[in-house]
C-alpha positions in Angstrom: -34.5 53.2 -54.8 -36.7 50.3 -52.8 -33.5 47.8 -53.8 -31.1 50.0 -53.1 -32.7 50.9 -49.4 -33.5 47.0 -48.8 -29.5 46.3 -49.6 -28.4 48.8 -47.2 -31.1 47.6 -44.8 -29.2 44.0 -45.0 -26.0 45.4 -44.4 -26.7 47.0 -41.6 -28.4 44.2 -40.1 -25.4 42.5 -41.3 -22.8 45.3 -39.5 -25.4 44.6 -36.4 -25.9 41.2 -36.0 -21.3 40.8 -36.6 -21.3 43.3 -33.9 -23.2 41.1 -31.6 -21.3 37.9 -32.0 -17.9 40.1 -31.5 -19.7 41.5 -27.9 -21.0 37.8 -27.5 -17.7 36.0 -28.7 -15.9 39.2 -26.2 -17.7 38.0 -22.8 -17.4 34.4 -23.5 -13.7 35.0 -23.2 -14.0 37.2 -20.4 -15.7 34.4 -18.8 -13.5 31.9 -19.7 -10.7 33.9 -19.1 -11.9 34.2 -15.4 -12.3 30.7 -15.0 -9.2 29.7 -15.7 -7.3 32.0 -13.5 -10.1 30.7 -11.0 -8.8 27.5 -11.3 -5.0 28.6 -11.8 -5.5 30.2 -8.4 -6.7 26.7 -6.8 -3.8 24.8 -8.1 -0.7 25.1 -6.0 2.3 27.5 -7.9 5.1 24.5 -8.3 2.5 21.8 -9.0 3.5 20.2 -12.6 7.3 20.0 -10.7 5.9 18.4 -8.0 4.0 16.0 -10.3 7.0 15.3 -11.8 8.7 14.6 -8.8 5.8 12.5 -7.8 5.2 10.3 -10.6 9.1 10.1 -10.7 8.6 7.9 -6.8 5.1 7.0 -7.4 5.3 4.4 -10.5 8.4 2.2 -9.0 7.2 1.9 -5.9 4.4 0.4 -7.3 6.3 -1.8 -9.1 8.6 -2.6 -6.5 5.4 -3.4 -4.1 3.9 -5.5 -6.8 7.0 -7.3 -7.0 6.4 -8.1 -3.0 3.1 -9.2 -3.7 3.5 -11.4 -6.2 5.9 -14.0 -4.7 2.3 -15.1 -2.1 0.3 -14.2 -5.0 2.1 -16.6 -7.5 1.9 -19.0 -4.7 -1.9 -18.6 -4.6 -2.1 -19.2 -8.4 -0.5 -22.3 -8.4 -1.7 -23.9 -5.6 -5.3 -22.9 -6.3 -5.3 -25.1 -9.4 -4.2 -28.3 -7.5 -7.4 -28.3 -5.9 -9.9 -26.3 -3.7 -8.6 -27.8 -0.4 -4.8 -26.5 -1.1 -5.9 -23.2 -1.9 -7.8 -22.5 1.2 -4.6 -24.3 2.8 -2.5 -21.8 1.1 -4.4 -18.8 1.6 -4.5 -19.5 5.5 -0.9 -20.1 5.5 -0.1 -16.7 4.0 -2.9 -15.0 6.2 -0.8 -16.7 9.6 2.6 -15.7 7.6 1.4 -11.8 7.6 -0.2 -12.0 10.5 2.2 -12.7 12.6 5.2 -12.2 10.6 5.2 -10.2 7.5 3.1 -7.3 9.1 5.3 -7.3 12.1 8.6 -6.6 10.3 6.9 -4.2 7.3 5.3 -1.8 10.7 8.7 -1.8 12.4 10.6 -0.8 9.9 7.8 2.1 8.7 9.8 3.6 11.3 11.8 4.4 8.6 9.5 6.9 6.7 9.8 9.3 9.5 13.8 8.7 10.6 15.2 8.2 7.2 12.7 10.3 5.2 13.8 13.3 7.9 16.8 12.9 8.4 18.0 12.4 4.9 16.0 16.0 4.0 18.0 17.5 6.7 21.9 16.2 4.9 22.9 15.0 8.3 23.3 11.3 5.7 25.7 9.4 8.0 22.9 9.1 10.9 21.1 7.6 8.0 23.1 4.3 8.4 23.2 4.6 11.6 18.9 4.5 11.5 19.7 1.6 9.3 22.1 -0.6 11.5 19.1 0.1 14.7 16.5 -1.3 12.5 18.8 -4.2 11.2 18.8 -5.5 14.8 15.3 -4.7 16.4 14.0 -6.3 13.3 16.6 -9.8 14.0 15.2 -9.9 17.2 11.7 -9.6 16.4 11.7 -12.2 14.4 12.2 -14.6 17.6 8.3 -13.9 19.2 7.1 -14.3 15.4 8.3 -17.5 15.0 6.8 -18.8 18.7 3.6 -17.8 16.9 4.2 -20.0 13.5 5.3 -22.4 15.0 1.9 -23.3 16.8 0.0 -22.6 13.6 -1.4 -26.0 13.6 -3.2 -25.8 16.7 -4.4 -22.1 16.5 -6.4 -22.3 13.4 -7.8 -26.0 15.0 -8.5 -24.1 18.1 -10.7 -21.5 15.9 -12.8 -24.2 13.7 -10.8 -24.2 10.7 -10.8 -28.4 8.9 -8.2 -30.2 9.8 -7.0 -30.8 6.7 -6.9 -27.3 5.9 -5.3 -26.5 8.6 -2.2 -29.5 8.6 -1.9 -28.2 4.8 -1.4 -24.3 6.9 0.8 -25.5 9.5 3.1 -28.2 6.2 3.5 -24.4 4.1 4.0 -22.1 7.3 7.3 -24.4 9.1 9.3 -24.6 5.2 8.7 -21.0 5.3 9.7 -19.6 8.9 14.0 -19.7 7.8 13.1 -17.0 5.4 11.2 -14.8 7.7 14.6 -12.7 8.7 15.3 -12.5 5.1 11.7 -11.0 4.3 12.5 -8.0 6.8 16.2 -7.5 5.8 14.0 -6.9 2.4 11.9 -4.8 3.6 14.4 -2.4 5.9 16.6 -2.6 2.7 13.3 -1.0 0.7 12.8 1.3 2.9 16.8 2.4 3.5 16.4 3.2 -0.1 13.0 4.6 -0.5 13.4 7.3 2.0 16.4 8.5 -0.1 14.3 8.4 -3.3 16.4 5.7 -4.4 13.7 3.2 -5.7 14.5 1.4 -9.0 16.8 -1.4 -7.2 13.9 -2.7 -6.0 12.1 -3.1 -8.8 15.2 -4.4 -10.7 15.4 -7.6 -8.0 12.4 -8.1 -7.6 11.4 -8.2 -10.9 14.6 -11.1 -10.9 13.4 -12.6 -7.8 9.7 -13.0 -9.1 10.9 -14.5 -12.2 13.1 -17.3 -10.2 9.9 -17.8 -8.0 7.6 -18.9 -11.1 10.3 -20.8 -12.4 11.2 -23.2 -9.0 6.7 -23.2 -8.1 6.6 -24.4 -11.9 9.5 -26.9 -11.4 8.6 -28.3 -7.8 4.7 -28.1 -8.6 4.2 -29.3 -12.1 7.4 -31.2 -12.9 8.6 -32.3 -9.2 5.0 -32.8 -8.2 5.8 -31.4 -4.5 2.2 -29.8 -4.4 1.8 -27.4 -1.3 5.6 -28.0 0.2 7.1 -27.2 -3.3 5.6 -24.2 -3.3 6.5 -23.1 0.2 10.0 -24.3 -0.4 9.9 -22.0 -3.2 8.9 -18.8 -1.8 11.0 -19.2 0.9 13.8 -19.5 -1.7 12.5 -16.5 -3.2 12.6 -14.6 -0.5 16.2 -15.1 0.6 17.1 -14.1 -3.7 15.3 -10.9 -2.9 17.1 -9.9 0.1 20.2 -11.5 -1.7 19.7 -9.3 -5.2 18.9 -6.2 -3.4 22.1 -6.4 -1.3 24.7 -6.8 -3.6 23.1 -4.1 -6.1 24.0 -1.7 -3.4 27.1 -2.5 -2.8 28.0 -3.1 -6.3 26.6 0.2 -7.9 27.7 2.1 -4.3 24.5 3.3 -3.3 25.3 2.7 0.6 28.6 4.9 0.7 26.9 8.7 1.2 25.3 7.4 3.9 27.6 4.0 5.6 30.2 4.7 7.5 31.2 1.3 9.2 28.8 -0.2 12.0 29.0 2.2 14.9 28.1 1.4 18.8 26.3 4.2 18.1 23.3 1.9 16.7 23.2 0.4 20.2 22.0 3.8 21.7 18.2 5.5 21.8 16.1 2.4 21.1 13.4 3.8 22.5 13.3 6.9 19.8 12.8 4.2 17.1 10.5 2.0 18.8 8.7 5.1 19.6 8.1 5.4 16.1 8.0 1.8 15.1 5.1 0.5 17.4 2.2 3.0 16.1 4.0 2.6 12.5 3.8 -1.4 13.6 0.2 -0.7 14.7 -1.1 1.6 12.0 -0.2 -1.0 9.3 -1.1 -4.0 11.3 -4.5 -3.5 12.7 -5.4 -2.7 9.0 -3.7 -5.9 8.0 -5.2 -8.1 10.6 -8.3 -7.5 10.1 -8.6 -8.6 6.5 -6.5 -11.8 7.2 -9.2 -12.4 10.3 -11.6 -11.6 7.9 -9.9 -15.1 6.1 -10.3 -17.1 9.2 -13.9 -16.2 9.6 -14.5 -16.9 6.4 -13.0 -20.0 6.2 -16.1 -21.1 9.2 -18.7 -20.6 6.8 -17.4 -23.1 4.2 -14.2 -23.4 2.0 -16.1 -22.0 -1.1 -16.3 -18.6 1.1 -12.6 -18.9 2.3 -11.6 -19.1 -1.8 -13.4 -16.7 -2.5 -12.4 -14.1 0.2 -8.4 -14.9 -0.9 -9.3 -14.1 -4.4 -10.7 -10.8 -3.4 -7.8 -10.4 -0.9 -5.3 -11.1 -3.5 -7.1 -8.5 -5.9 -7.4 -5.9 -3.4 -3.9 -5.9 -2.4 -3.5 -5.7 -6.3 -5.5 -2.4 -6.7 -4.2 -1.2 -3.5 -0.9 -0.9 -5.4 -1.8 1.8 -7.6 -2.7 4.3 -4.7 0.3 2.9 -1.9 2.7 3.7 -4.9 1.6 7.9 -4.0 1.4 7.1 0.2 5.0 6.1 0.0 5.9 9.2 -2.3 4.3 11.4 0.0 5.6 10.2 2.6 8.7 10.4 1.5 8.3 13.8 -0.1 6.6 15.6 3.3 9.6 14.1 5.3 12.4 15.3 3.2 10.4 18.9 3.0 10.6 19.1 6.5 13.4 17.5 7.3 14.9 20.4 5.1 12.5 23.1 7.0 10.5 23.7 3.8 7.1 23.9 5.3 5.2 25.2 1.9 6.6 22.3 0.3 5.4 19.4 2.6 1.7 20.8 2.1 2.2 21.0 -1.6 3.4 17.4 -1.8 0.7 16.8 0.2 -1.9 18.5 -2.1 -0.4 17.2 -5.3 0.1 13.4 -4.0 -3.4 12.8 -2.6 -5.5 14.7 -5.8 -3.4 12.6 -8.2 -3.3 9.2 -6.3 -7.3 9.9 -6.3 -7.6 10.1 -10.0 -5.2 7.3 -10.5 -7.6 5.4 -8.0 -10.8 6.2 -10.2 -9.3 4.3 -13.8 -8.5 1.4 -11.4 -12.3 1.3 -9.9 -13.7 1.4 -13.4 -11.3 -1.2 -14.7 -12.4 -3.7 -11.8 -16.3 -2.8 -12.5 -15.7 -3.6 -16.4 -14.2 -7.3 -15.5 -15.9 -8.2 -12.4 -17.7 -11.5 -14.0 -14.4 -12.9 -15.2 -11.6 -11.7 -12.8 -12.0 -14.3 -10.7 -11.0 -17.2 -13.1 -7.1 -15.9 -12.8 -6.8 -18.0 -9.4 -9.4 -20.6 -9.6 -12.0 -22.8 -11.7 -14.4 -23.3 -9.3 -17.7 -21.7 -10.6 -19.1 -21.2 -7.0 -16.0 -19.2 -6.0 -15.9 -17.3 -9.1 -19.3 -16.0 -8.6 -18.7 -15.0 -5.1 -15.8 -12.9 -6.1 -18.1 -11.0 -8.9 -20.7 -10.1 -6.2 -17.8 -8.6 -3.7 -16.3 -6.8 -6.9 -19.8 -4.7 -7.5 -19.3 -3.4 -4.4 -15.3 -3.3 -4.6 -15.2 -0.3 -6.9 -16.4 2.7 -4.4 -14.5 0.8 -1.5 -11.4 1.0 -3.3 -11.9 4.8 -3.7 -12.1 5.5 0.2 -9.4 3.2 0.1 -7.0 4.8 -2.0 -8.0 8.4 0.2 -7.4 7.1 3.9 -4.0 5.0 2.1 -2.7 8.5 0.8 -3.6 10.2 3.6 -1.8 8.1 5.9 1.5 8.0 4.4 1.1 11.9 4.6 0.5 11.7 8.6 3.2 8.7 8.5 6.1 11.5 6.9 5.0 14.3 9.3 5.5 11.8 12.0 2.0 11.4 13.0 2.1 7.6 13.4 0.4 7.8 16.7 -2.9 9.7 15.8 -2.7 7.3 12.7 -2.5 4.1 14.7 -5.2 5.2 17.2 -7.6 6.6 14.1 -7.1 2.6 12.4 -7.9 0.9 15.7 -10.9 2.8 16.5 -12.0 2.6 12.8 -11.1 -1.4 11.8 -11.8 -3.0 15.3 -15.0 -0.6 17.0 -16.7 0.5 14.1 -15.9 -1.4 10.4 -14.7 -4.8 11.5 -17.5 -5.6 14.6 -20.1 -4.2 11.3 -18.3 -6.7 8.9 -18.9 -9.6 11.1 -22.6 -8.9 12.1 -23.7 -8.8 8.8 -21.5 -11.8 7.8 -22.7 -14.3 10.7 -26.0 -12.9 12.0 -27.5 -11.2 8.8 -26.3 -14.0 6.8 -24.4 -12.4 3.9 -21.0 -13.8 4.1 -18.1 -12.3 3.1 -20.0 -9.5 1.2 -21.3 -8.3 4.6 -17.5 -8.3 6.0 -16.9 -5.9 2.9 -19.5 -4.0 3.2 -17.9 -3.1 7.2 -14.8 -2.2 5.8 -16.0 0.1 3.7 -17.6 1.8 6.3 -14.3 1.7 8.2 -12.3 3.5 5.2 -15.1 5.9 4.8 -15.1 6.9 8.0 -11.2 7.0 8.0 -10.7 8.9 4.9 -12.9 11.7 6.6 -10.3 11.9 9.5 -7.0 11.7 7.8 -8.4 14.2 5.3 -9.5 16.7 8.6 -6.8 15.9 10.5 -4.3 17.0 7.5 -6.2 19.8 7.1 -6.3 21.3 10.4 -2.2 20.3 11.1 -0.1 22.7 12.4 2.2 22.6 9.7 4.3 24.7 10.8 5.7 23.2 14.1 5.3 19.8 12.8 8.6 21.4 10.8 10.0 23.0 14.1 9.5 19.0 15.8 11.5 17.4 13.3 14.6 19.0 15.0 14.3 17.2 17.8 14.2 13.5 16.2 18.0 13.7 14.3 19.2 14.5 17.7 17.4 11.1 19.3 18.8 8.7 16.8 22.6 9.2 17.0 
């Protein structure tokens, strides 16, 4: 009877303890279950489509970009293993080429990400080429005041301490360059013709071409023709010219120009001053950013030529990185214009949303991948142990920066596709030029830390930036910044 009272004690022990794991297995799902429609009710309804759509502009414009970018960059590469000399001539040449050339004729035509990106979401498509022949010939005649400015190269980076030799290697590289300047914003207007229509692989189809004839004439003139810095000028000025060239005749060939070209029209001659209302704070909000990092190359170049190497490598890496996350600023741009060009108010803050959270996380496997190689990087672009060094201490650093980076980049194609460019231009001026940049250069001259302490301002800048883009986006009136795009189709016929 004592067994048979001990085995029915088990059991129900058993029964009791099987009871307790269903309640405990029960609230564990409860729980769970809550959580995720916690976080179901965070995430925006149509996000995966917007993903979709995202990704879909995201990834080729980063290709496309990195196309841009590696015409200098390939420059830089080969120039920087003639000697130490010609790559701090090179570098300052490219710096004076964006400066006062590049910069200019990428800002004037952002225009385009609030015209184009709206007006296309609104179907009116034939005052899209009409946008396009206006830009077309603002751009041709800005490149007259950019070329006054090259052509004095020489004795601008003499009359700021640069070597003399540096600087007559600067001035050799920036005059067999200045022809393809107009051909270098016919590429970019083209891009952005294009981009704002969601029309992106062209782009990285020529450029892709273009890069490949670029390595093939620097290795031809450099190695074989032994040209040294003036073979590789002539060559990126060639290359230039083959992108403009490639990208025009795969419109017209596969047709993508005829929804939205109907003839030129004196019509483009009309309303300037709607799209250089637009295209100065564009100008200015990509500029100042710009400016500052190539000044940051000038100053560098003061302290010695080891520090001017080094600051082009990190340059040259940063604009690298800086690819992942301007890959989502353009898609979001492009995305919030179309939405409210089209009225769709809901969906320019879910493009918003989506674009920002995933260009973050995007933004995080880049910073960890430039922490891992940090020691080594630096060896693409140069042998030159001193400047290889330098770069490593800059990349410790160069991981958090790029994160507020990637935040205040994002951000600002948003406010650049709700037509914000003015707040946006004002927020960069304040933030580079009276907070991060006067910060960088204290701590580089006075504290003694070189181009880490220039670094170190800008990443104050960007902090401080990504906090106001973020507010400001947050506290935007979405829905009359959809009522305002009706008034800009009716300024550019």
């Amino acid at each position: 009877m004592d067994g048979i009272k001990a085995v029915t004690q088990m059991n129900g022990e058993s029964k009791q303890e099987k009871c307790d794991d269903a309640q405990s297995t029960s609230s564990s799902q409860i729980v769970y279950g809550g959580c995720r429609r916690k976080l179901r009710s965070l995430l925006p309804v149509n996000y995966k489509e917007e993903v979709v759509h995202l990704v879909k502009l995201a990834g080729p414009v980063f290709i496309s970009q990195l196309m841009i970018f590696l015409i200098s960059f390939v420059s830089t590469v080969f120039c920087g293993h003639l000697g130490k000399t010609e790559l701090a001539g090179v570098a300052l040449a490219i710096a004076v080429i964006n400066v006062t050339g590049i910069s200019i004729g990428s800002g004037l035509a952002s225009a385009c990400d609030t015209l184009i990106s709206q007006t296309f979401g609104s179907n009116n498509l034939k005052r899209v080429g009409v946008i396009l022949q206006r830009g077309i010939l603002i751009l041709l005649l800005a490149c007259f005041p950019c070329w006054a400015l090259l052509i004095n190269t020489e004795p601008i980076l003499l009359a700021v301490k640069q070597s003399p030799r540096v600087a007559s290697l600067s001035q050799l590289y920036v005059k067999i360059f200045m022809p393809a300047l107009p051909a270098a914003f016919m590429y970019q207007l083209q891009g952005k013709y294009l981009q704002n229509q969601g029309i992106i692989w062209p782009q990285v189809i020529t450029g892709a071409a273009g890069n490949v004839l670029n390595a093939l004439i620097n290795y031809i003139f450099l190695h074989l023709l032994d040209l040294g810095v003036a073979g590789s000028a002539a060559a990126n000025t060639i290359s230039q010219y083959s992108l403009a060239v490639f990208l025009y005749v795969y419109i017209r060939w596969k047709g993508l120009h005829k929804a939205t070209w109907d003839g030129w029209s004196v019509d483009c001659l009309q309303e300037w001053g709607a799209f250089i209302r637009l295209a100065l704070p564009s100008m200015l909000m990509l500029c100042v950013e710009w400016w500052t990092y190539e000044i940051g190359g000038f100053l560098a170049g003061l302290i010695s030529e080891a520090e001017l190497g080094a600051q082009s490598v990190v340059y040259q890496l940063a604009n690298i990185a800086y690819m992942f996350p301007l890959g989502f600023a353009v898609a979001a741009s492009v995305r919030v214009g179309n939405a409210l060009g089209a009225g769709n108010t809901e969906q320019a803050k879910l493009s918003a949303k989506v674009s920002l959270v995933g260009g973050l996380l995007v933004s995080c496997l880049v910073a960890i991948s430039i922490g891992c190689t940090k020691d080594i990087i630096g060896y693409i672009f140069t042998k030159e142990e001193e400047i290889v060094l330098r770069v490593s201490q800059v990349m410790i650093m160069y991981g958090v920066f790029h994160l507020f980076d990637a935040i205040a980049g994002i951000t600002g194609g948003i406010v650049r596709g709700a037509g914000k460019q003015l707040i946006g231009a004002l927020c960069n001026i304040v933030g580079y030029y009276f907070v991060g940049f006067p910060i960088g250069v204290s701590l580089m001259f006075a504290v003694g830390m070189g181009i880490i302490g220039l670094w170190v301002g800008m990443f104050v800048c960007v902090f401080l930036q990504s906090i106001f883009f973020i507010t400001l986006i947050c506290k935007l009136d979405w829905k009359k910044a959809t009522e305002e795009v009706g008034y800009i189709p009716s300024s550019t016929s």
